[in-house]
N, C-alpha and C positions, 0 to 999 in steps of 0.2 A: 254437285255431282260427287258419287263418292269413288274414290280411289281404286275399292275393293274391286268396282265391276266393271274397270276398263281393261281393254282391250292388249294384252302383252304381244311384243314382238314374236314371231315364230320361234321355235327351238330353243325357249328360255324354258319353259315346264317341260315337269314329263309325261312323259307318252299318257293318253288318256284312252281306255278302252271305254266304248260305254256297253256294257251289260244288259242283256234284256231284262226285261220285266213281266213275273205271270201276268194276266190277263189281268190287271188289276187296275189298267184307264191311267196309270200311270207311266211319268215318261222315263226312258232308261237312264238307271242310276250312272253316276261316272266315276270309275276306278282309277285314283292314279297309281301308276306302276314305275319304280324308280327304274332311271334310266341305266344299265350296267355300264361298267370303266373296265379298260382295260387294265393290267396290272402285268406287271413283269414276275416272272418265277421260274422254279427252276423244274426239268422233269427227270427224273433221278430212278435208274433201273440197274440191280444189284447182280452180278454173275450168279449170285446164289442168296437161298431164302435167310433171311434174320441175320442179315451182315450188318451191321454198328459202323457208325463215322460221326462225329460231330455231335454225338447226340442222342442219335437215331438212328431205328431199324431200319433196313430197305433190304427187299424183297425181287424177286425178277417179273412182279407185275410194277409197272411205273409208280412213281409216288411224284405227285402232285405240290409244291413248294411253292409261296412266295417267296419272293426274295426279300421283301421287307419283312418276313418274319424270322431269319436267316441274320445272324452278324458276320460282318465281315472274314472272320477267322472262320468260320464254318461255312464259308463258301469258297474260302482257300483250301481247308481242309479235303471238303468232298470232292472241286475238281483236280486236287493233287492225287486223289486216291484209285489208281487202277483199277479194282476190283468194280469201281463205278462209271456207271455211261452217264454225262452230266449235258442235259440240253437244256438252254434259254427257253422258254416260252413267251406268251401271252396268253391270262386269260382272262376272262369275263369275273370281275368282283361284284355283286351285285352293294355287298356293303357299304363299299369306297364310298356309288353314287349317294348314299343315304346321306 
């Protein structure tokens, strides 16, 4: 018996949609869809447009950050900086899961 077609424990793959198929007597194809992770980040909104820290611009529409793409010293920098509103997040990395 071969390995490839036994049966895995729940919640070890990911999500699998199956897809219809045109009329074609065939049975629906199965798409896997990697599972998203959650990731830590930061969400960073400027009192005013094209203000510079660390880096980079920020604007008074939010701007969207991990924090692992952030060092250390530029996540001291930004929340020492008043001119910026600096919140933790969590969001959806679809990568990570890959």
């Amino acid at each position: 018996m071969s390995t490839k077609n036994q049966l895995k424990k729940p919640g070890t793959d990911p999500v699998v949609i199956k897809a219809p198929v045109a009329d074609s007597g065939q049975a629906p194809a199965e798409t896997k869809t990697p599972a998203a992770t959650k990731v830590h980040a930061l969400k960073i909104v400027s009192e005013r447009d094209g203000f510079r820290r660390a880096g980079m611009a920020f604007g008074k529409q939010p701007s969207i950050i991990k924090r692992s793409d952030l060092s250390a010293a530029q996540i001291e920098q930004l929340n020492a900086e008043p001119l910026l509103t600096v919140t933790a997040v969590e969001i959806e990395d679809k990568a990570a899961a890959e």
